[in-house]
VOGU-3710 file (C-alpha; in Angstrom, 3 decimals, decimal comma):
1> xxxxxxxxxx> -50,843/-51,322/19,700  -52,780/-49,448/22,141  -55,582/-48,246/19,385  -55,627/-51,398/17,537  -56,486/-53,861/20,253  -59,392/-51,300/21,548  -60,758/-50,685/18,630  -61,032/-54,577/17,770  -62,593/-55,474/20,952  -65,140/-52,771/20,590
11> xxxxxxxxxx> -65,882/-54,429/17,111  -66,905/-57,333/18,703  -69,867/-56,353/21,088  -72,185/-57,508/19,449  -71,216/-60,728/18,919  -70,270/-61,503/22,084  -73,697/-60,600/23,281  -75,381/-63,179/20,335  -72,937/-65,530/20,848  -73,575/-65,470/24,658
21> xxxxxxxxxx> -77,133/-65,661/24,146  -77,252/-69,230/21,771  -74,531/-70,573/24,290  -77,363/-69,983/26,922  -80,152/-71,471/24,402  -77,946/-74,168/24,118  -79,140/-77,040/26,444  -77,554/-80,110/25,331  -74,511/-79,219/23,520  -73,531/-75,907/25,885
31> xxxxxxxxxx> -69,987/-77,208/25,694  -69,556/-77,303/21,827  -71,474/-74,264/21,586  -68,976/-72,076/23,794  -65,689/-73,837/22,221  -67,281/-72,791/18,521  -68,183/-69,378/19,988  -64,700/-68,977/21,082  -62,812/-70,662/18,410  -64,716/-68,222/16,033
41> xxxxxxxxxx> -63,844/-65,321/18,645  -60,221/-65,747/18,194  -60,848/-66,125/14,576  -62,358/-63,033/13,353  -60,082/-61,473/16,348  -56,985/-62,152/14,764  -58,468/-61,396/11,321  -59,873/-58,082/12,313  -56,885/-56,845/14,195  -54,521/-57,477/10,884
51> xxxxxxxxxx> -57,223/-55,196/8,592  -57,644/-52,681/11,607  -53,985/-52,830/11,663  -53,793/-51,879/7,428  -56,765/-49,488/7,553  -56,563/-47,954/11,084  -60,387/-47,384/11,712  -61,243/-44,377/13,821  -63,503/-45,577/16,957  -66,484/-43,335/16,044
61> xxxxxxxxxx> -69,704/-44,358/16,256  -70,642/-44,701/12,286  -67,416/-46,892/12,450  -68,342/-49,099/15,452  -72,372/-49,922/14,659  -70,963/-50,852/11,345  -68,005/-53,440/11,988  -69,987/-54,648/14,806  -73,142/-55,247/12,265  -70,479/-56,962/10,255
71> xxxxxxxxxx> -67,983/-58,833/12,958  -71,572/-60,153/14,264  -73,193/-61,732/10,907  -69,866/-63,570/9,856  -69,550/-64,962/13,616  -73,191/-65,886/13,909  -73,362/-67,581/10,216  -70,166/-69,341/11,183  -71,026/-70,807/14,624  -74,599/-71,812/12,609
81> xxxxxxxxxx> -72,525/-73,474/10,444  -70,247/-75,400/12,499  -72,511/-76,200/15,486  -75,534/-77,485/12,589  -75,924/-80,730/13,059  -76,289/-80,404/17,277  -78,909/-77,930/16,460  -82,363/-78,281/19,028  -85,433/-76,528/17,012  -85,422/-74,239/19,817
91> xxxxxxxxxx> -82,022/-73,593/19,243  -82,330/-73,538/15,427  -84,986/-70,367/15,922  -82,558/-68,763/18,273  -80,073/-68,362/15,189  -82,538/-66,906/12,694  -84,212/-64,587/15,738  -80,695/-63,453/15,725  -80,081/-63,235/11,459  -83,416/-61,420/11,588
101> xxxxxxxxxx> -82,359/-58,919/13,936  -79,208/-58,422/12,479  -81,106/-57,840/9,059  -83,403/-55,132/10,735  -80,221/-53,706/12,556  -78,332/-53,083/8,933  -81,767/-52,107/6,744  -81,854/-49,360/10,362  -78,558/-48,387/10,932  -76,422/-47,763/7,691
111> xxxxxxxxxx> -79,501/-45,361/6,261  -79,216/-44,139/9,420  -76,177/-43,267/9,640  -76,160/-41,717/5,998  -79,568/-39,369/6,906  -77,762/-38,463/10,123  -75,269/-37,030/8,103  -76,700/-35,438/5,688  -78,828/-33,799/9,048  -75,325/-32,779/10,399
121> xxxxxxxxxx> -74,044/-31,080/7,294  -76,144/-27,936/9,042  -73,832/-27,986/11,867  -70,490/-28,577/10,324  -71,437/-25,595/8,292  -72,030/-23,860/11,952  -69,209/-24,707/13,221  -66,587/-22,962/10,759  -65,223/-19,949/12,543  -66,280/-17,615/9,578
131> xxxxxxxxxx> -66,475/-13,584/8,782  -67,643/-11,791/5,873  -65,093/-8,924/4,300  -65,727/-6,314/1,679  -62,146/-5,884/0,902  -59,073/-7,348/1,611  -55,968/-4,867/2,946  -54,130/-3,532/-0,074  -50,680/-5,592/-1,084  -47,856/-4,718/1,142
141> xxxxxxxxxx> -45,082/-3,156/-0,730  -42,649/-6,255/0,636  -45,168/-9,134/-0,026  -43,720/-11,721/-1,969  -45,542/-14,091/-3,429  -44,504/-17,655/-3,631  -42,946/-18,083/-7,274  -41,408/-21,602/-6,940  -43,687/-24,328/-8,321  -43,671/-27,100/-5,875
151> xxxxxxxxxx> -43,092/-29,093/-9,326  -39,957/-27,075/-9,832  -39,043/-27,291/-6,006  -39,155/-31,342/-5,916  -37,583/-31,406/-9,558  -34,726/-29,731/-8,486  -34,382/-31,863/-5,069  -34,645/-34,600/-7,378  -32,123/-34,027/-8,796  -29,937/-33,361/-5,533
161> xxxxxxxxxx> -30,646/-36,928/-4,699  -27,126/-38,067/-5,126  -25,704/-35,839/-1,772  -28,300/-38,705/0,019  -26,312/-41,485/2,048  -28,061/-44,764/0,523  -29,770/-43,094/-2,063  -30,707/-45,909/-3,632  -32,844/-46,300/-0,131  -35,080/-43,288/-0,501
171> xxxxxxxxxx> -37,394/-40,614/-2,703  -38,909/-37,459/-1,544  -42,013/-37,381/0,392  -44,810/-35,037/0,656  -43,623/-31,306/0,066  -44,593/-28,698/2,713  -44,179/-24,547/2,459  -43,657/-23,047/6,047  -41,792/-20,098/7,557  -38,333/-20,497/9,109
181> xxxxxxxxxx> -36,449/-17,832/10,296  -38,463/-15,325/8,159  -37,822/-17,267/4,885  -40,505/-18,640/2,988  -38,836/-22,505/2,296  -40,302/-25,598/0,854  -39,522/-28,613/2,660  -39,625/-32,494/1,640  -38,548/-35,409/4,058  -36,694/-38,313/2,153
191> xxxxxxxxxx> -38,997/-41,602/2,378  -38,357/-45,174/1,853  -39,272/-46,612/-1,854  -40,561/-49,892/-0,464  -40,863/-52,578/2,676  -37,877/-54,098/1,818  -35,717/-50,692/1,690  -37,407/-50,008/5,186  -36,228/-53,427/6,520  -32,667/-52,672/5,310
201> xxxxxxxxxx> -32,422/-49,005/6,414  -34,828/-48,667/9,765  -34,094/-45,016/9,054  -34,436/-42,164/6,668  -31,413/-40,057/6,355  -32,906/-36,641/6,587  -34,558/-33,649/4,916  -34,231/-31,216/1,619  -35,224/-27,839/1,920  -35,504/-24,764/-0,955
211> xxxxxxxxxx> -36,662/-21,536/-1,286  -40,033/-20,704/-2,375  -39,000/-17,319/-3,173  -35,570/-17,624/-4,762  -35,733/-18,910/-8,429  -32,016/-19,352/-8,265  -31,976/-21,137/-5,105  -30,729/-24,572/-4,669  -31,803/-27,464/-2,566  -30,083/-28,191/0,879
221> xxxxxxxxxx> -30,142/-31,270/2,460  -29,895/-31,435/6,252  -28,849/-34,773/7,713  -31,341/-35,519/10,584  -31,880/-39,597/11,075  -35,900/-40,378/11,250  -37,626/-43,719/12,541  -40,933/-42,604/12,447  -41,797/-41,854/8,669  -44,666/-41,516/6,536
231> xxxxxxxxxx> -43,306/-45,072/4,489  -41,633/-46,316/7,415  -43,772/-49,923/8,690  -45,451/-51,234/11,473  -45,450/-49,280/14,940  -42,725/-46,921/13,252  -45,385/-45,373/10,061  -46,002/-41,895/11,608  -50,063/-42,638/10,722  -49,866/-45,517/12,821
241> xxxxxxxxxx> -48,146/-43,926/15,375  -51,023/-41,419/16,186  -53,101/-43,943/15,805  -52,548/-45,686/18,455  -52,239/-42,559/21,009  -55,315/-41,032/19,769  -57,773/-43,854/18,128  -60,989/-42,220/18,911  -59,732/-39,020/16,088  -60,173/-38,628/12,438
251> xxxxxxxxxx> -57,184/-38,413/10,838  -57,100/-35,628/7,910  -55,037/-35,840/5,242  -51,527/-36,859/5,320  -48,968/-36,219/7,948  -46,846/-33,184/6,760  -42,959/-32,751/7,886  -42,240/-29,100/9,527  -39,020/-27,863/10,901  -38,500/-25,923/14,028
261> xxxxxxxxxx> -35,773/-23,038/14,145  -32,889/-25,737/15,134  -33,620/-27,716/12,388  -35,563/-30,335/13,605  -38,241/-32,034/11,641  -41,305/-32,951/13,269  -44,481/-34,503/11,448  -47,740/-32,624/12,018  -50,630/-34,044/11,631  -54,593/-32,444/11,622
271> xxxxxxxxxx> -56,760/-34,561/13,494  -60,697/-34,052/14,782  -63,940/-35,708/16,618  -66,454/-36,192/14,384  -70,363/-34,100/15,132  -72,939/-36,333/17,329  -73,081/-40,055/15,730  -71,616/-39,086/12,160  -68,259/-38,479/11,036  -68,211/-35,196/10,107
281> xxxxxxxxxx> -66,155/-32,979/11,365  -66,784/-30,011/14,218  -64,412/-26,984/12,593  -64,017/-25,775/15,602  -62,411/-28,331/17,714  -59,488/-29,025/15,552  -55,973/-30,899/16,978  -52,814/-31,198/15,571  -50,895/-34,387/16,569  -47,034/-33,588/16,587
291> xxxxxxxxxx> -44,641/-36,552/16,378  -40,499/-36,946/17,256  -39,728/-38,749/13,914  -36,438/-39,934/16,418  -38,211/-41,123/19,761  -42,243/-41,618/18,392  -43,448/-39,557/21,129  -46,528/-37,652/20,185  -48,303/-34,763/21,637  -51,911/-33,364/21,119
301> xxxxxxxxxx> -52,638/-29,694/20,712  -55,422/-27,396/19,827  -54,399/-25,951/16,456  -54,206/-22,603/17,533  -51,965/-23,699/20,385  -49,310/-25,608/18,270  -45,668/-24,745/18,652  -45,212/-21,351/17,185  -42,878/-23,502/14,407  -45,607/-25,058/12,972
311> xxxxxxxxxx> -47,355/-23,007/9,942  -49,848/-25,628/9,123  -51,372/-27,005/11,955  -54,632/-27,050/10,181  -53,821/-29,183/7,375  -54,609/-28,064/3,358  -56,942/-31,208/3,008  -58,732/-29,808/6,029  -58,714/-26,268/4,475  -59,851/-27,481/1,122
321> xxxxxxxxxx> -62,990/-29,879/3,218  -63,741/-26,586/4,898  -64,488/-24,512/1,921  -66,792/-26,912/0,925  -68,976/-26,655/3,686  -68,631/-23,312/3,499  -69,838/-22,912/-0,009  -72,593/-25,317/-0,890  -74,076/-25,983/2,520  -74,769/-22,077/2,987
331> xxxxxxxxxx> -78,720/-23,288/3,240  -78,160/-26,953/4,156  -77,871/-29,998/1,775  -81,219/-29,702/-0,395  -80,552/-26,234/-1,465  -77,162/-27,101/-2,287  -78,571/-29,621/-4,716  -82,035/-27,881/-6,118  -82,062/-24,175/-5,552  -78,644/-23,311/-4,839
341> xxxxxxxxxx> -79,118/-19,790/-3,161  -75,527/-18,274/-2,433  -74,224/-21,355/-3,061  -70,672/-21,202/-3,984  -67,978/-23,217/-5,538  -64,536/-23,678/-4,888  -61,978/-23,512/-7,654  -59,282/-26,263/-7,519  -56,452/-23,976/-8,976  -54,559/-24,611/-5,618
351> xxxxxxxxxx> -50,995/-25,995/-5,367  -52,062/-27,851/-2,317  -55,661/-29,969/-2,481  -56,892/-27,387/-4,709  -55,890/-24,238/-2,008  -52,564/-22,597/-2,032  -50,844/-21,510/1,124  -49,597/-17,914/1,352  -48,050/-15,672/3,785  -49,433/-12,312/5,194
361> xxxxxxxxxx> -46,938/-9,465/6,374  -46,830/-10,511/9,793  -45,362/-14,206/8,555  -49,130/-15,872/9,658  -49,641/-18,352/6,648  -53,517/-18,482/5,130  -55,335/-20,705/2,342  -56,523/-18,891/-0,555  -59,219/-20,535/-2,799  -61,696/-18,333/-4,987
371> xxxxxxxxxx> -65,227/-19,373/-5,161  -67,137/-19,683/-8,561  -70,924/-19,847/-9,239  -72,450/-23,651/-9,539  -73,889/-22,624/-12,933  -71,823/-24,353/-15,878  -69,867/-21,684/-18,375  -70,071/-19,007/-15,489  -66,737/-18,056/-15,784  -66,637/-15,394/-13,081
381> xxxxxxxxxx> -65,539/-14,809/-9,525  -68,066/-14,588/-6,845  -65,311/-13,602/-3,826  -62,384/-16,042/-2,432  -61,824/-17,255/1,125  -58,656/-17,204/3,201  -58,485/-19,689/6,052  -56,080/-19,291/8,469  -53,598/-21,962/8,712  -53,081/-21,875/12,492
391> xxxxxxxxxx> -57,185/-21,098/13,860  -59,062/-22,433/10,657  -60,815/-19,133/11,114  -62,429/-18,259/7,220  -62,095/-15,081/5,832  -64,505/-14,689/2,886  -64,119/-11,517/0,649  -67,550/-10,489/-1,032  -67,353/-6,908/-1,862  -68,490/-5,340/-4,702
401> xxxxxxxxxx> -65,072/-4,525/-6,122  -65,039/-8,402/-6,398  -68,714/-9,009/-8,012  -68,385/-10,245/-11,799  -64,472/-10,967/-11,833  -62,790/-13,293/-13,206  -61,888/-16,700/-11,474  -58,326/-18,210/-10,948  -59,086/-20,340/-14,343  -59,942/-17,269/-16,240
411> xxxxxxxxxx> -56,914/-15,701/-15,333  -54,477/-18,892/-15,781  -55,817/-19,688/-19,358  -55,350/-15,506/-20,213  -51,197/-16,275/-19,218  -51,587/-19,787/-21,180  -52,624/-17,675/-24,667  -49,866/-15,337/-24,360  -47,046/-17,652/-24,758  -48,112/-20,110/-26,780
421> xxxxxxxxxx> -44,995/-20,254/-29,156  -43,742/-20,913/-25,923  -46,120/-23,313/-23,983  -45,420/-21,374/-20,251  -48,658/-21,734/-18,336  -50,073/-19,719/-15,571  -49,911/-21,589/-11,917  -50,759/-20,579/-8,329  -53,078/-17,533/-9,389  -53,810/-15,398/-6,151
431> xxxxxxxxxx> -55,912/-12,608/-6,258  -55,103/-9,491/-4,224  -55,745/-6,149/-3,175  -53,977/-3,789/-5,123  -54,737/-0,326/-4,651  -58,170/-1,085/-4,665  -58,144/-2,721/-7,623  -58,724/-6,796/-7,448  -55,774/-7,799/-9,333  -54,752/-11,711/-10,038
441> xxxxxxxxxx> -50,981/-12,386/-9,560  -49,718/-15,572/-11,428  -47,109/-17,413/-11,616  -45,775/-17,872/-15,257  -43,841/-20,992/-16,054  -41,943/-23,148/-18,626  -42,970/-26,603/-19,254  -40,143/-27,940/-16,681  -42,254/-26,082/-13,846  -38,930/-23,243/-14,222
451> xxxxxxxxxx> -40,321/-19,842/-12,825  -40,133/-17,423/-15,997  -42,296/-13,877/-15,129  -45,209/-12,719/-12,939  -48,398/-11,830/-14,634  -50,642/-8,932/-13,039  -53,588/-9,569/-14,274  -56,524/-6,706/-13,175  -59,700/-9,224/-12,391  -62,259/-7,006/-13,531
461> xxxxxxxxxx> -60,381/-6,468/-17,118  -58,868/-9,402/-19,184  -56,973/-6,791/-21,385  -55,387/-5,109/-18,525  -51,926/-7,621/-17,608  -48,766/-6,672/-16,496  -45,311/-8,867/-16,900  -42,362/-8,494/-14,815  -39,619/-10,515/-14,053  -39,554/-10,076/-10,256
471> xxxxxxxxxx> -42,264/-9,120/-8,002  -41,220/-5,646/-7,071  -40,509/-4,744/-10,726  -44,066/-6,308/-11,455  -45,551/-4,599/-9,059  -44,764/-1,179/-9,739  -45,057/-1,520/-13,061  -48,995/-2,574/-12,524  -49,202/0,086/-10,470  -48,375/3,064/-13,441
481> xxxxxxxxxx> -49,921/1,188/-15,451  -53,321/1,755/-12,962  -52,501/5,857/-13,111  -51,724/5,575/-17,019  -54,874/4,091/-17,913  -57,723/7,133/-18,065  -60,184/4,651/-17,202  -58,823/3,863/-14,240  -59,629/7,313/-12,560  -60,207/5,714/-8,955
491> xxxxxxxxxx> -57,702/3,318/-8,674  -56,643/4,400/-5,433  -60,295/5,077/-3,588  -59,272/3,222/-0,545  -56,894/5,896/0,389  -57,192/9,519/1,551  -55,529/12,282/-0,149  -52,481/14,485/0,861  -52,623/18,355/0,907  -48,804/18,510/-0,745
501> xxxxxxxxxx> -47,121/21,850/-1,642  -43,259/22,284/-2,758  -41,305/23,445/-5,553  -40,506/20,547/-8,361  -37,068/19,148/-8,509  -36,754/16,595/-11,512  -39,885/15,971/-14,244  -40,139/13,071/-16,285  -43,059/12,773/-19,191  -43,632/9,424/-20,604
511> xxxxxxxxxx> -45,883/7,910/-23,646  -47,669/5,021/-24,935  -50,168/4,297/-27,277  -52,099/2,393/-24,980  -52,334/4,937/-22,082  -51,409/8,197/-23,391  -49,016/10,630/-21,883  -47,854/10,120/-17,999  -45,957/12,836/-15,727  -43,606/11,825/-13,165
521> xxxxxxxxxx> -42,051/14,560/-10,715  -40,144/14,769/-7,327  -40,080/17,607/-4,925  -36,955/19,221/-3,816  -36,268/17,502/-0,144  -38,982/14,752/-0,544  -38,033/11,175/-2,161  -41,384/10,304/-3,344  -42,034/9,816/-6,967  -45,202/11,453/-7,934
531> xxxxxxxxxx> -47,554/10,439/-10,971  -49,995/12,121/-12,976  -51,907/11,274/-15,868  -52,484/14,147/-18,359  -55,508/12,916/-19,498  -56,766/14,622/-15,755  -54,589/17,581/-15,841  -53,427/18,555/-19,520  -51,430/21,432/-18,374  -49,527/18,917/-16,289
541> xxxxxxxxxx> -47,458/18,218/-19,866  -45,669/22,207/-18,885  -44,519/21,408/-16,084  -40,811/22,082/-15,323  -38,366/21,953/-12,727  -38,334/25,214/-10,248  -42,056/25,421/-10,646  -44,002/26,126/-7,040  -47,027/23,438/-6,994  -49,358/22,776/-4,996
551> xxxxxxxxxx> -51,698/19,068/-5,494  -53,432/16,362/-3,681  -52,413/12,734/-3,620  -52,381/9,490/-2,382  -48,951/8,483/-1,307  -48,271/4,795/-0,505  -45,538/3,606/1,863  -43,848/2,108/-1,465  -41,882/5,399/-1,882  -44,372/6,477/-4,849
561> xxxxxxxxxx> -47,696/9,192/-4,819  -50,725/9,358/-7,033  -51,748/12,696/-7,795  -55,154/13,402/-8,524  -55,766/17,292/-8,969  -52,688/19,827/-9,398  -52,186/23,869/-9,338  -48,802/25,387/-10,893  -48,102/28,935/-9,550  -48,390/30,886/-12,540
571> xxx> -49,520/28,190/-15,422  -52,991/27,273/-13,229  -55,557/29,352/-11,243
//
């Protein structure tokens, strides 16, 4: 109740001090004066405790000149009203000295307050730990993305319900993606459904978790007892909780639940201190408030200094804010509205307040969000950001490969018309590095949210898509499809080429109408599959096994080479 009770006194400063003041104008009826005063005191106390109690007001200043503006006109008209007919004409002038500066306080302060922030938008921008990338690092050969809809992942937990002691007691709260044990998992804590569920349980029974990478996967549920919930009440809501350890933070978004490698679910919340007298936040001095659901205790920590457990110390709501001072407040808040110069736009195609998390090759988990123009009908990409989920730190990828692409809507509605007979829609589109080619992988699902395919969509070509049914399968299969196509020629420029000479073990030719004829070969004593298309080298079609050649390539650590130019002893010079 720590955070509550300070933050209602400090609401009343001003008050006291007018109250105090017409108790000493007072010179007849000082008594009745004080006895109103504190009558009214204990009043509007009570009063504003119980709505400070419901809406947990940060103690900021914004948030202080404000209630104290207010707490101060309903205590002064009051005590006008009840002490009216003892009123002096001295006494009488005191109370509309005081209205009038109230009056000039509010027409001052709440502009103020607005213009201030509008001033600050500048250094909130500023304050984003941010670098500018051409490129991103091409696709590892084991990245995975997330193909489990977080529809499909609480629809199936749903559904699991039944396992849960007291069922009747509890639905799933918010869902969360993290990293345990090197598995990508969704997790969900179960919540109470109302007050009076929470006044006949006191706890929640536990947690479901899923895989975010395993269609087939099923929902476990892990019995671990929680007090301190999201929809538990009173001192026991998790929101409350931090509260009233840390009132003088901002809260951001929602408290999220996160396991640690034992299995024990903690709730994580983002929190910051808003920039000068405003209440926007400073992206650089961001906490994460970490609370035993079992004993309430909470600790503070920078983000960056979190347990190692916790993914998403930086919360997605924070993420999502943070793009959008990123983007439109490039050149402050006018050019944002008139001229707009580099203004950018993020697109809400996110599974998580319009961002979705994903996970790099060393298990760190980012934000991705592309950024569209502000014009209307502009359909194309202008680069997308990836904020780290640990630092906040913003990655934004500008290079020319990704000028003129299309945007995570573009590429969503291209899945939506293929299956129409079918109604599967595109979801979670991420775009990524693939051979140097900007390449949007989607998600393609049924109308239950079920994961059906992955669509490889190239960014710069709405013709060019690739399906597969799991992401290594998709993958490679993008990747021919890159060598196949003749006007591809450079779809590997990031890359140097390999000096490779060795007599040919195996040949296989291939054909499609789309990209003509395709050679694939292996070398006696080397594994890699090497590719060429014959539309670079025609006599490539004659080549057999036994035949001495000698080419250049660019071999990836997927087991696989591209060859660019080739010499067979005796067929080429």
């Amino acid at each position: 109740m720590t955070g509550i009770l300070t933050t209602t006194i400090l609401s009343f400063i001003l008050y006291a001090i007018f109250a105090g003041i017409i108790i000493a104008k007072s010179k007849t009826a000082k008594g009745r004066a004080a006895k109103m005063a504190g009558l009214i005191f204990i009043a509007l106390f009570i009063i504003g405790g119980i709505i400070n109690y419901i809406i947990l007001l940060p103690i900021t200043i914004p948030n202080m000149v404000i209630a104290n503006i207010i707490i101060a006109a309903i205590g002064t008209f009051l005590l006008f009203g009840m002490t009216a007919t003892k009123f002096q004409k001295k006494l009488r002038g005191t109370y509309e000295a005081s209205a009038g500066f109230l009056i000039i306080l509010a027409v001052i302060a709440v502009p103020g307050i607005f213009v201030l922030g509008i001033l600050t938008l500048d250094n909130t921008y500023d304050s984003i730990a941010k670098e500018d990338v051409e490129e991103a690092e091409p696709l590892d050969k084991d990245a995975t993305p997330i193909v489990v809809s977080p529809e499909f992942a609480r629809n199936k937990m749903q559904k699991s319900m039944s396992v849960v002691p007291n069922t009747q007691f509890y639905d799933l709260g918010k869902l969360q993606v993290q990293k345990v044990n090197d598995e990508v998992i969704f997790v969900a804590p179960v919540e109470f459904t109302s007050f009076w569920k929470y006044l006949s349980g006191g706890e929640t029974e536990g947690y479901f978790t899923i895989s975010a990478t395993n269609i087939n996967a099923q929902p476990e549920f892990v019995k671990s007892k929680m007090k301190y919930t999201s929809s538990s009440y009173f001192n026991h809501n998790v929101q409350r909780t931090i509260y009233n350890a840390y009132p003088n933070y901002i809260q951001s978004g929602d408290p999220q639940i996160e396991v640690d490698e034992n299995g024990k679910p903690w709730y994580v919340q983002t929190l910051y201190q808003p920039i000068g007298l405003t209440n926007k936040p400073d992206m650089s001095d961001l906490y994460a408030a970490v609370v035993d659901p079992v004993s309430g205790e909470v600790k503070k920590y920078k983000t960056e200094n979190a347990p190692e457990f916790i993914n998403g110390s930086v919360s997605s709501e924070m993420a999502s804010a943070e793009n959008e001072y990123f983007g439109k407040y490039v050149h402050g808040w006018l050019n944002s509205l008139f001229g707009k110069e580099d203004v950018k736009i993020p697109n809400e195609s996110g599974t998580e307040s319009s961002v979705t998390p994903i996970f790099d090759e060393n298990g760190d988990m980012y934000y991705f969000t592309d950024m569209a123009s502000p014009k209307e009908n502009i359909d194309s990409a202008l680069g997308y950001t990836m904020i780290n989920a640990r630092t906040g730190e913003l990655t934004y990828y500008n290079g020319k490969e990704n000028n003129g692409i299309m945007d995570s809507k573009g590429a969503k509605e291209i899945v939506n018309k293929e299956f129409p007979e079918k109604n599967w829609k595109g979801s979670m589109p991420v775009l990524y590095n693939i051979d140097g080619n900007p390449t949007w992988v989607v998600n393609v699902l049924d109308p239950n949210g079920l994961f059906k395919k992955y669509a490889y969509i190239k960014a710069g070509d709405a013709d060019f898509v690739v399906f597969g049914d799991t992401a290594r399968e998709a993958l490679e299969a993008y990747r021919l499809q890159l060598v196949q196509n003749p006007s591809n020629v450079e779809s590997s420029g990031e890359s140097n080429l390999e000096t490779v000479k060795g007599e040919v073990n195996r040949v296989l030719v291939t054909s499609t109408q789309k990209t003509g004829q395709v050679i694939q070969f292996i070398l006696k004593n080397d594994k890699t599959i090497y590719t060429i298309n014959a539309g670079k080298e025609p006599l490539a079609l004659f080549l057999q096994s036994g035949d001495n050649v000698t080419f250049e390539a660019i071999i990836r650590n997927n087991g696989t080479g591209i060859v660019e130019t080739i010499e067979i002893k005796g067929l080429t010079n």
